[in-house]
VORO-526506 format. One record per residue (C-alpha): residue number from 0; x, y, z. Coordinates in steps of 0.5 Angstrom, whole numbers. Each point is the difference from the previous one (the first is absolute). Layout:
BEGIN
<pt seq="NUM" x="X" y="Y" z="Z"/>
...
//
This chain:
BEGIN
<pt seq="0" x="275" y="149" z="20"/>
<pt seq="1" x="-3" y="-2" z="-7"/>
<pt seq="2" x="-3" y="4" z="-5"/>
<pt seq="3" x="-6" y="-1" z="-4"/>
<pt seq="4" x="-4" y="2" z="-7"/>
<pt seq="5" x="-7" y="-1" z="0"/>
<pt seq="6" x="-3" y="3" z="-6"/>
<pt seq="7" x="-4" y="-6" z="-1"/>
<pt seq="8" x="-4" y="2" z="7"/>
<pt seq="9" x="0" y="6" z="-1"/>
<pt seq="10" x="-4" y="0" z="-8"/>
<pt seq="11" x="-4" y="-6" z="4"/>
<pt seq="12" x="-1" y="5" z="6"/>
<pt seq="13" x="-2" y="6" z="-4"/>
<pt seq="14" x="-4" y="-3" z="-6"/>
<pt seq="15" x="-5" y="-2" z="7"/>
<pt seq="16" x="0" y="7" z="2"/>
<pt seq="17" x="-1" y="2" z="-8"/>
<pt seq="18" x="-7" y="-5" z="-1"/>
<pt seq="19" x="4" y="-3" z="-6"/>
<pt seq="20" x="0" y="-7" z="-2"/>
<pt seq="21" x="8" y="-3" z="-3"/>
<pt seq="22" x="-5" y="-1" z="-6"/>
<pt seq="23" x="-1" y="8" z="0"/>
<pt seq="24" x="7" y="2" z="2"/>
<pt seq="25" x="3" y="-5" z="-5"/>
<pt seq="26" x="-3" y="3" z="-5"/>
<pt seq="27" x="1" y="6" z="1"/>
<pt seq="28" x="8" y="-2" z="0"/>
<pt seq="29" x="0" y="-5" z="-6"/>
<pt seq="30" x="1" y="-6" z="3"/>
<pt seq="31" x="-3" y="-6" z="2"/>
<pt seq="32" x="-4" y="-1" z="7"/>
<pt seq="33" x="5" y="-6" z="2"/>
<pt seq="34" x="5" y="6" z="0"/>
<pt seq="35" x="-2" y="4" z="4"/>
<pt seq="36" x="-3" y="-6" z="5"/>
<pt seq="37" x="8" y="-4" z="0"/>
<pt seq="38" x="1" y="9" z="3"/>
<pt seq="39" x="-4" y="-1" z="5"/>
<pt seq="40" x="2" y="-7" z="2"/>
<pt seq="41" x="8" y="2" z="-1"/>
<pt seq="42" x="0" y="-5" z="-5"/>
<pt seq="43" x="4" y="5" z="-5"/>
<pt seq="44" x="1" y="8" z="0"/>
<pt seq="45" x="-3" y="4" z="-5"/>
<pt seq="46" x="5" y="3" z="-6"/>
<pt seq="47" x="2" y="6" z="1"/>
<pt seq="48" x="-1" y="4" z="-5"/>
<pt seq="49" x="-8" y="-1" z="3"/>
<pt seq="50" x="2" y="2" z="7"/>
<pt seq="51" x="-1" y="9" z="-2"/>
<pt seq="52" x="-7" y="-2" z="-2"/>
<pt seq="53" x="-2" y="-5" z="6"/>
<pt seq="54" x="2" y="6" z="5"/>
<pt seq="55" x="-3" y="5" z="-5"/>
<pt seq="56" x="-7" y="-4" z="0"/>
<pt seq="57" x="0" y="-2" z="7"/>
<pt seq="58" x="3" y="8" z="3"/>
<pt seq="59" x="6" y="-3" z="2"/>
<pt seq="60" x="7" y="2" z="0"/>
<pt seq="61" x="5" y="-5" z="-3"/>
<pt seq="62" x="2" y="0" z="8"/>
<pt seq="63" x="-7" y="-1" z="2"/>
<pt seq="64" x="0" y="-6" z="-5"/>
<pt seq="65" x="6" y="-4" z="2"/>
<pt seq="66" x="-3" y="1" z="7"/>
<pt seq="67" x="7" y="0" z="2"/>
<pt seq="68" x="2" y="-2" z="7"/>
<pt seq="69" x="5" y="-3" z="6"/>
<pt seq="70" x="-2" y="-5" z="4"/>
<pt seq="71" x="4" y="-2" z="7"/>
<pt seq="72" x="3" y="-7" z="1"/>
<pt seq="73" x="-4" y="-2" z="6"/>
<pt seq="74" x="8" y="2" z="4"/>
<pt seq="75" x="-1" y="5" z="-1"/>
<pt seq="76" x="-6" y="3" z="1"/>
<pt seq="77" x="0" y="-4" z="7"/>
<pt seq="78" x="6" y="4" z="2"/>
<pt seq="79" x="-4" y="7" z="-3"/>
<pt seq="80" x="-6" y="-2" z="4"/>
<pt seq="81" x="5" y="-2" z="8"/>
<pt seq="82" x="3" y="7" z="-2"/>
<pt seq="83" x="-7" y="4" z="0"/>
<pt seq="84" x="-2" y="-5" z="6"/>
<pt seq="85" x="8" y="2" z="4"/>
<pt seq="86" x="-1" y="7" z="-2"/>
<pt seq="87" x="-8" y="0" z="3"/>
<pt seq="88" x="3" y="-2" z="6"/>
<pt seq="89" x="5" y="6" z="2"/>
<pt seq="90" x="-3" y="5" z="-5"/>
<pt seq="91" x="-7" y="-1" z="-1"/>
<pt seq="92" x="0" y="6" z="-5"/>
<pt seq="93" x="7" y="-1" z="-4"/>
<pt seq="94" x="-4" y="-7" z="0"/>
<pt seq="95" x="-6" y="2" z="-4"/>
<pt seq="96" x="3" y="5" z="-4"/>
<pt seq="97" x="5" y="-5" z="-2"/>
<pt seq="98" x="-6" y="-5" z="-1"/>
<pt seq="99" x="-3" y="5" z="-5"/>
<pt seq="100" x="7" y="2" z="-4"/>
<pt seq="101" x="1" y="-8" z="-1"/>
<pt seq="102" x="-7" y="-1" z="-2"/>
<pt seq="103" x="-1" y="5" z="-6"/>
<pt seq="104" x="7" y="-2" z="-2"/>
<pt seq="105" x="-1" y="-7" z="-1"/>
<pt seq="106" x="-9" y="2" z="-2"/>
<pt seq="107" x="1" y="-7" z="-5"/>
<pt seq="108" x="2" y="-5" z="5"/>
<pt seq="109" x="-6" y="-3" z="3"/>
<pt seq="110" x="2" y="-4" z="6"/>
<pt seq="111" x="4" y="5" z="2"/>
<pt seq="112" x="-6" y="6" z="0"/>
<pt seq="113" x="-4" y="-6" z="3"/>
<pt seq="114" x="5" y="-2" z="6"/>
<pt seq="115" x="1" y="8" z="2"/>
<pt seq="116" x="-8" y="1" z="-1"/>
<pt seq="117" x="0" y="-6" z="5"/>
<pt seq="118" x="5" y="5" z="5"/>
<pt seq="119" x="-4" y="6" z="-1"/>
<pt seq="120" x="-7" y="-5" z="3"/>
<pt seq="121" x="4" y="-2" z="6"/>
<pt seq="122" x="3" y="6" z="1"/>
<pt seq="123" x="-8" y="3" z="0"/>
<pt seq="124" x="-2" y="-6" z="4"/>
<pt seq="125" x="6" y="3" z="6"/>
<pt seq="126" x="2" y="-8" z="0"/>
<pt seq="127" x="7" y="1" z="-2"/>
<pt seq="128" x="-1" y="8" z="-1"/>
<pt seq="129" x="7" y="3" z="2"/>
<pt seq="130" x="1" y="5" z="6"/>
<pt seq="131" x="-3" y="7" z="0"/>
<pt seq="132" x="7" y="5" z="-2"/>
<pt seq="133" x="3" y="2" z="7"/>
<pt seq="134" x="0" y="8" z="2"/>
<pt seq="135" x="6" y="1" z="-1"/>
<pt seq="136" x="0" y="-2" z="-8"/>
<pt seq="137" x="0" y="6" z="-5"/>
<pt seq="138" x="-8" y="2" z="0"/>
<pt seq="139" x="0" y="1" z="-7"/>
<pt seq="140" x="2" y="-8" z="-1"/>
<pt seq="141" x="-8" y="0" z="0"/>
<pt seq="142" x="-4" y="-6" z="2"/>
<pt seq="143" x="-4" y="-6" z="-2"/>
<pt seq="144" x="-6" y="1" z="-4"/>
<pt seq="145" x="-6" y="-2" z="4"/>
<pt seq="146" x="-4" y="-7" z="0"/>
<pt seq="147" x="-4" y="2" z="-5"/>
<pt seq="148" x="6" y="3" z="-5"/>
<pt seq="149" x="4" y="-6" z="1"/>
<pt seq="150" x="-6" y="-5" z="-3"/>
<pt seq="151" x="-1" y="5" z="-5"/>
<pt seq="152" x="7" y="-1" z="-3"/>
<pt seq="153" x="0" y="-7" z="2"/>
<pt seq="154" x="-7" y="-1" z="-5"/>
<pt seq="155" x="3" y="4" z="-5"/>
<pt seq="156" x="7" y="-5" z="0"/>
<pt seq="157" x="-4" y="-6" z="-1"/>
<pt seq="158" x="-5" y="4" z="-6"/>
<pt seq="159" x="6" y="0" z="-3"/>
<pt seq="160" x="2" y="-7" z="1"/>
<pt seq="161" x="-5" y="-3" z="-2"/>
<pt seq="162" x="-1" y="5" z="-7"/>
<pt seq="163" x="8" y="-4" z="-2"/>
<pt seq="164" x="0" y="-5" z="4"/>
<pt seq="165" x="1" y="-6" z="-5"/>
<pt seq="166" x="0" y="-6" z="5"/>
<pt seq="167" x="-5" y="-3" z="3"/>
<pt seq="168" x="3" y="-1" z="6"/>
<pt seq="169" x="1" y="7" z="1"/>
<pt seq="170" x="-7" y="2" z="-2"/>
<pt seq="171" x="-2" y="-4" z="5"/>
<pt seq="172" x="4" y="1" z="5"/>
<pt seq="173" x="-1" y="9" z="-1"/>
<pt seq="174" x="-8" y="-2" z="0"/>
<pt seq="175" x="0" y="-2" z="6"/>
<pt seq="176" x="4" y="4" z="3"/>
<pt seq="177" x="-4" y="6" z="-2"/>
<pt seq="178" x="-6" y="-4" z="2"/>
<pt seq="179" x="4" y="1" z="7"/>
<pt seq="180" x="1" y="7" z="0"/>
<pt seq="181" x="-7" y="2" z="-1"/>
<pt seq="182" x="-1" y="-5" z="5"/>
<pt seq="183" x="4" y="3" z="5"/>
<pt seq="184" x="-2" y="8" z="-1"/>
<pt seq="185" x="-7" y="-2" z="0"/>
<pt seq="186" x="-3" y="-1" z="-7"/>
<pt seq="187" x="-3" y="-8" z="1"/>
<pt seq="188" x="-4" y="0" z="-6"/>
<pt seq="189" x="5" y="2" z="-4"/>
<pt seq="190" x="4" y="-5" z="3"/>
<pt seq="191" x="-5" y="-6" z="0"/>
<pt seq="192" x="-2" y="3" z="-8"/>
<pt seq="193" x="8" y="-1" z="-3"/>
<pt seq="194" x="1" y="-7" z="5"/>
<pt seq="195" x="-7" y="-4" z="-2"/>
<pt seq="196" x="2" y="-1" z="-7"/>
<pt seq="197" x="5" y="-3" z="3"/>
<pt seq="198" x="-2" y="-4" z="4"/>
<pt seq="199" x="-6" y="-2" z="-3"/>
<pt seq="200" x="3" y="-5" z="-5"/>
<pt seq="201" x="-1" y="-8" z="-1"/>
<pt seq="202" x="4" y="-4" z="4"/>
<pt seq="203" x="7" y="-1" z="-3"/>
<pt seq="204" x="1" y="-6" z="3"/>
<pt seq="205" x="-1" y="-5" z="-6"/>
<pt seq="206" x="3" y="6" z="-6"/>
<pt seq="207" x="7" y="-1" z="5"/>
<pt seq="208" x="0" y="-8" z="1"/>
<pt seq="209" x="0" y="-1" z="-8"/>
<pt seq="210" x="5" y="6" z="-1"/>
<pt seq="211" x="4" y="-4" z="4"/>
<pt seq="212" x="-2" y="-6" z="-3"/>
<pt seq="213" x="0" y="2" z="-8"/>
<pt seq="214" x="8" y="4" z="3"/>
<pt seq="215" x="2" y="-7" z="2"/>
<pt seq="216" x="-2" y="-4" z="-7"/>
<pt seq="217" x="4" y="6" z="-3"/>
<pt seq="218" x="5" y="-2" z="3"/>
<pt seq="219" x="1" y="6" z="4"/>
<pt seq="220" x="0" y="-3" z="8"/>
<pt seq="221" x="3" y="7" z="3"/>
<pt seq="222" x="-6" y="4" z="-3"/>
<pt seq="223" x="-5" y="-5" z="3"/>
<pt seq="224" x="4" y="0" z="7"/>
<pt seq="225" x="0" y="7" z="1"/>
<pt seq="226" x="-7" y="0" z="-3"/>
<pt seq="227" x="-2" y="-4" z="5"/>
<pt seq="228" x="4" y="3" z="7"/>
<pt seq="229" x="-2" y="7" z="-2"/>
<pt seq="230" x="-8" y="-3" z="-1"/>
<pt seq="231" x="2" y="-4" z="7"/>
<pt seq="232" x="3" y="6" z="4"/>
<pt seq="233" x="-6" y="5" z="-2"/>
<pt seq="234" x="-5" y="-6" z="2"/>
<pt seq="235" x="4" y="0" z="6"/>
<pt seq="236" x="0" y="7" z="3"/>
<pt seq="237" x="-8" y="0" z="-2"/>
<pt seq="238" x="-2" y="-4" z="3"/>
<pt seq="239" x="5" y="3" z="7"/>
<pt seq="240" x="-3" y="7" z="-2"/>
<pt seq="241" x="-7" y="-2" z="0"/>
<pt seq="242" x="0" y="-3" z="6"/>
<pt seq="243" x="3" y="5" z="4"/>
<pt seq="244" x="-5" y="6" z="-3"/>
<pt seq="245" x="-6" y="-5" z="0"/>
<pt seq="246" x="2" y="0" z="8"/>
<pt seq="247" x="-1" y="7" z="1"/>
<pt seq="248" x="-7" y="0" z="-4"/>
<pt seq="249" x="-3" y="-6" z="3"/>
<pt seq="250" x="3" y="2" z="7"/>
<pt seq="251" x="-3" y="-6" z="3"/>
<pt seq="252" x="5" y="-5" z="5"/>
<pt seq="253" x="-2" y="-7" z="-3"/>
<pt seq="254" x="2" y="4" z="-7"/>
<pt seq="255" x="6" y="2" z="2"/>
<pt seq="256" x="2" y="-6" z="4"/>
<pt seq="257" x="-1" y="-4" z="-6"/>
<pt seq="258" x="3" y="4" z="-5"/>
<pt seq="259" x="6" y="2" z="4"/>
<pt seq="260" x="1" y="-8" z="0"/>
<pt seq="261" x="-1" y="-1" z="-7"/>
<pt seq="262" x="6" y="6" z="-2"/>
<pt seq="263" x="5" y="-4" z="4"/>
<pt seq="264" x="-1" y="-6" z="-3"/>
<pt seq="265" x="0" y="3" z="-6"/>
<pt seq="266" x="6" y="4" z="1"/>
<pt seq="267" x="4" y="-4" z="3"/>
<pt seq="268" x="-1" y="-6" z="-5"/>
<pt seq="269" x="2" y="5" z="-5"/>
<pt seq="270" x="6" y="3" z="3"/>
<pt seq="271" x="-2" y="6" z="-1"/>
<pt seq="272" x="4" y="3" z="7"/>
<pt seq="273" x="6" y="2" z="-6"/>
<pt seq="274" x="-5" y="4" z="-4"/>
<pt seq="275" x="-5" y="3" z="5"/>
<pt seq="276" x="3" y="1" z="7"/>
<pt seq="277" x="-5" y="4" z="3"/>
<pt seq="278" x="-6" y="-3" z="-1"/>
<pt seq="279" x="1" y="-5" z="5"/>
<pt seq="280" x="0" y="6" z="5"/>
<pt seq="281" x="-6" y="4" z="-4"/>
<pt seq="282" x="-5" y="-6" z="0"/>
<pt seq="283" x="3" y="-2" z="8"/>
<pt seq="284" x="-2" y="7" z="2"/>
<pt seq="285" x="-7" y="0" z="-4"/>
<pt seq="286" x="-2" y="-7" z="4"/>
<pt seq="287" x="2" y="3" z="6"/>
<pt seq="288" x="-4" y="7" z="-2"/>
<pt seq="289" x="-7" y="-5" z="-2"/>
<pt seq="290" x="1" y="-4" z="6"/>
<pt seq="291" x="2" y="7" z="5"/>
<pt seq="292" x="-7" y="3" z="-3"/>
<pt seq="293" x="-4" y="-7" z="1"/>
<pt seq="294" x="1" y="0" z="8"/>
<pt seq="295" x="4" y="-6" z="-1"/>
<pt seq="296" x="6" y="1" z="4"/>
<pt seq="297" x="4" y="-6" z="1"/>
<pt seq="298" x="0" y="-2" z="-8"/>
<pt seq="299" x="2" y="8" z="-1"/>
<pt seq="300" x="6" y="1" z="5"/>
<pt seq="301" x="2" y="-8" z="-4"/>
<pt seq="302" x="0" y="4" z="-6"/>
<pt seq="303" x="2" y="6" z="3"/>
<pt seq="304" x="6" y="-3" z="2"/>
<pt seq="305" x="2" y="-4" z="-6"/>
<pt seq="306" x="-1" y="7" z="-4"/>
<pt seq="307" x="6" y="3" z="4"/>
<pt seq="308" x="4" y="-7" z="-1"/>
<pt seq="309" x="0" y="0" z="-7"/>
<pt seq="310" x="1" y="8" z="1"/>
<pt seq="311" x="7" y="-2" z="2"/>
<pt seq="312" x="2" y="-6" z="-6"/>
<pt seq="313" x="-3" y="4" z="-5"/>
<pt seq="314" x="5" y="1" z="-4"/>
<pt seq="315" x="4" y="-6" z="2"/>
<pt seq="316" x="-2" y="-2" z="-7"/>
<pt seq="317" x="0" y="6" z="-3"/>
<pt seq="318" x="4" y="-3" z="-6"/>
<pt seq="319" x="0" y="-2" z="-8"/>
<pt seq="320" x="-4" y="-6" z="1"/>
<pt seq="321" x="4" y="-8" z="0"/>
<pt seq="322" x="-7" y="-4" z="-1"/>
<pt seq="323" x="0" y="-4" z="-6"/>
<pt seq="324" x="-7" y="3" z="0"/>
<pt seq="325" x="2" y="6" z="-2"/>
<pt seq="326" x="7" y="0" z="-4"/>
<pt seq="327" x="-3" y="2" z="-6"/>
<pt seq="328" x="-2" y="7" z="3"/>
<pt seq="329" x="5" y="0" z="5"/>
<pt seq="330" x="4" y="5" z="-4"/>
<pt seq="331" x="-5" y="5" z="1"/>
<pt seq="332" x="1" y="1" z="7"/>
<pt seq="333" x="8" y="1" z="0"/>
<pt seq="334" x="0" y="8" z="-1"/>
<pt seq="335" x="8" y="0" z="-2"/>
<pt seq="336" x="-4" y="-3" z="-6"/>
<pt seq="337" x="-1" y="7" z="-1"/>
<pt seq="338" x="7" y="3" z="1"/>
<pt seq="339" x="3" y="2" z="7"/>
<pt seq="340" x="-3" y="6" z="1"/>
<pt seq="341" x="-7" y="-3" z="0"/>
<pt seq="342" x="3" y="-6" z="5"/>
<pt seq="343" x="1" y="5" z="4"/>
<pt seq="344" x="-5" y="3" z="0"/>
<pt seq="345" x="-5" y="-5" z="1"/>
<pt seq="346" x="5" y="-2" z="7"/>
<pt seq="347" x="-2" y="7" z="3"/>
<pt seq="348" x="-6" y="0" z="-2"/>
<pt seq="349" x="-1" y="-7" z="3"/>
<pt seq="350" x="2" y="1" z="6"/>
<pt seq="351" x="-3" y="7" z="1"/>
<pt seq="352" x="-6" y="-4" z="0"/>
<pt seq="353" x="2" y="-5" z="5"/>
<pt seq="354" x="1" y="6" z="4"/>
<pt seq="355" x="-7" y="4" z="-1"/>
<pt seq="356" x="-4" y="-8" z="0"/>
<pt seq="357" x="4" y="-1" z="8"/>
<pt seq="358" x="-1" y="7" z="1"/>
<pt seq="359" x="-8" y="0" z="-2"/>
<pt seq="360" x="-1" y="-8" z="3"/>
<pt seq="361" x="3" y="3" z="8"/>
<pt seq="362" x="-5" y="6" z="-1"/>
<pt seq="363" x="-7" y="-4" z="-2"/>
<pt seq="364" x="2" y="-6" z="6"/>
<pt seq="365" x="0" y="5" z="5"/>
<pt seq="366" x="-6" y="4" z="-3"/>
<pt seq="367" x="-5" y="2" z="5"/>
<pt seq="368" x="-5" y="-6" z="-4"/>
<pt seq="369" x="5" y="-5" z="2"/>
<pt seq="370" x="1" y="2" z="7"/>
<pt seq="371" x="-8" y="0" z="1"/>
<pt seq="372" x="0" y="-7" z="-2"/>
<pt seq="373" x="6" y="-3" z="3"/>
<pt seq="374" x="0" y="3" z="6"/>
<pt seq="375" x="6" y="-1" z="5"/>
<pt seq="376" x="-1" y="-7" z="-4"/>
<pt seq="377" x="8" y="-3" z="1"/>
<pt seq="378" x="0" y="-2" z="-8"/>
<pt seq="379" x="-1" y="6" z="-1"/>
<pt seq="380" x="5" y="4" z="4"/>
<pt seq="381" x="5" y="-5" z="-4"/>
<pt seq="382" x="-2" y="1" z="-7"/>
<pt seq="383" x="1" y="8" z="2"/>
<pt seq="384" x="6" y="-1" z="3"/>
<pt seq="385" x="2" y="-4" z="-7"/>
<pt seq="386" x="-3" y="5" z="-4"/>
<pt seq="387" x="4" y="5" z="3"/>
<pt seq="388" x="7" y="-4" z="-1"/>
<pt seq="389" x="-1" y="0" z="-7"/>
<pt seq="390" x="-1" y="8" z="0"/>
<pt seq="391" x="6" y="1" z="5"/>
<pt seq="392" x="4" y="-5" z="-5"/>
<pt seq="393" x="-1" y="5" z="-5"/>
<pt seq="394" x="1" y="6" z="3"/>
<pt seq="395" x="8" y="-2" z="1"/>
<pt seq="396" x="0" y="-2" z="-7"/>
//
């Protein structure tokens, strides 16, 4: 855990909200407007005997002013979040309220609000939502809030994320995950209003090439590296994504023939199975879908049947990755990074994954609409019959 004094935010913040330049407020203080700039940028601290008239002038306490606050190392708020996500699993209502009891104790560490507003979505969503209380738990344990409630909670965590998040990469990442929850609960317009800003920006193609370059004649190689890999991997799943989306939109067979093509080579020339095990099995499954909808049944049970192949290997390479592509990033990808309990966490949690995708696959093969196309067709009485292995292979796990 580290402890961090931010005074120098904390004047930045409220002399914004106050509509007083660092002019005004130096005057005010007696000193010179570049003090007060090195306070806000960290530069330096103010004197202490000025800090009674900086909270007093603000409406601050002094505790208010020092902005005081804990932040978890990353082991450790991975082990809190896996404890929450254990807990959901047996005792869905110990689970929220434990959920509830670590965030107001801990209301100053960002990633942590934004990882626990996270669970809270996915438990509205139902995705990972933990199993109702059995009859024979006490009644008054209680149960869950609705959907509705658990995105309420949910938006007001990541609120408070982004009113103390300092790192970019945490604003980010709570704004889109906000922009996710609105999504999920039916409020698109919210969504698409907090994510256009985002989106449309310039190209950070070329700003990233001359980081990379001007890190390298700095002497500073590993920046660039890294640099460039994460700029790579984001490029890379991108491109993955829009394809497999723009497939569902343009629902048109040629299309996704053509992009299903483009993916593969794409994903195999990057090595990207350590990275994204599943989406060789989603953009199979979203060929086949397209195929199956355009009447083309030789080209949609081939894809059909490579969709269930790829369901038994997917986790094959489920792993950090070894490509020289991607050695810079690979830690990333390793969760006993983050600490023993997160490893585990991340095992279960794979192969509950596994289990629901070969569950989900078995069931859409033998789907009324796949039936109607296929027919009594032999291919297609094989690739059931291999759906239906992977799930019994799962059931004795």
């Amino acid at each position: 855990m580290s402890e961090r004094i931010n005074i120098g935010r904390t004047i930045a913040r409220e002399r914004r909200r106050v509509g007083v330049t660092q002019e005004g407020l130096a005057a005010h203080l007696g000193v010179s407007k570049a003090a007060v700039s090195k306070w806000e940028l960290g530069q330096s601290l103010p004197d202490v005997s000025l800090l009674p008239r900086i909270a007093a002038y603000f409406s601050l306490t002094l505790d208010e002013l020092f902005d005081w606050r804990d932040e978890l190392s990353e082991a450790e708020s991975a082990a809190l979040y896996a404890e929450v996500y254990a807990l959901g699993e047996q005792d869905p209502v110990a689970a929220h309220e434990r959920l509830r009891e670590l965030a107001a104790e801990h209301y100053s560490d960002a990633n942590l609000l934004l990882m626990f507003a996270s669970l809270l979505t996915v438990w509205a969503a139902g995705t990972s939502e933990p199993p109702a209380p059995s009859p024979e738990q006490d009644g008054a344990a209680g149960v869950l809030p609705d959907v509705g409630a658990l995105a309420d909670e949910a938006l007001a965590l990541l609120d408070r994320a982004l009113e103390i998040a300092t790192d970019p990469a945490i604003l980010l990442l709570a704004q889109q995950q906000k922009a996710t929850t609105l999504f999920q609960i039916g409020r698109h317009e919210e969504a698409a209003a907090l994510l256009e800003p985002l989106v449309r920006r310039q190209d950070a193609g070329a700003p990233t090439m001359l980081l990379a370059s001007a890190y390298h004649k700095l002497g500073r190689d590993d920046e660039a590296l890294d640099l460039l890999q994460t700029e790579r991997l984001r490029a890379a799943n991108l491109v993955l994504s829009s394809l497999t989306q723009e497939m569902g939109l343009q629902d048109d067979a040629g299309f996704a023939q053509a992009a299903g093509s483009a993916a593969k080579t794409v994903f195999d020339a990057l090595d990207m199975g350590a990275m994204n095990p599943f989406f060789s099995v989603t953009m199979a499954l979203e060929v086949a879908e397209a195929l199956r909808r355009a009447g083309e049944k030789d080209g949609a049970l081939a894809a059909l049947a490579q969709t269930v192949d790829a369901a038994g290997h997917a986790f094959e390479s489920a792993s950090v990755p070894a490509s020289p592509l991607w050695d810079r990033v690979a830690g990333r990808f390793d969760p006993a990074q983050s600490g023993a309990a997160w490893a585990e966490h991340k095992a279960r949690q794979a192969d509950g994954m596994q289990r629901a995708l070969r569950q989900e696959l078995a069931e859409r093969v033998a789907s009324p609409e796949w039936r109607e196309l296929a027919g009594d067709d032999p291919r297609y009485r094989e690739i059931v019959a291999a759906a239906e292995r992977l799930r019994a292979e799962e059931a004795l796990k």
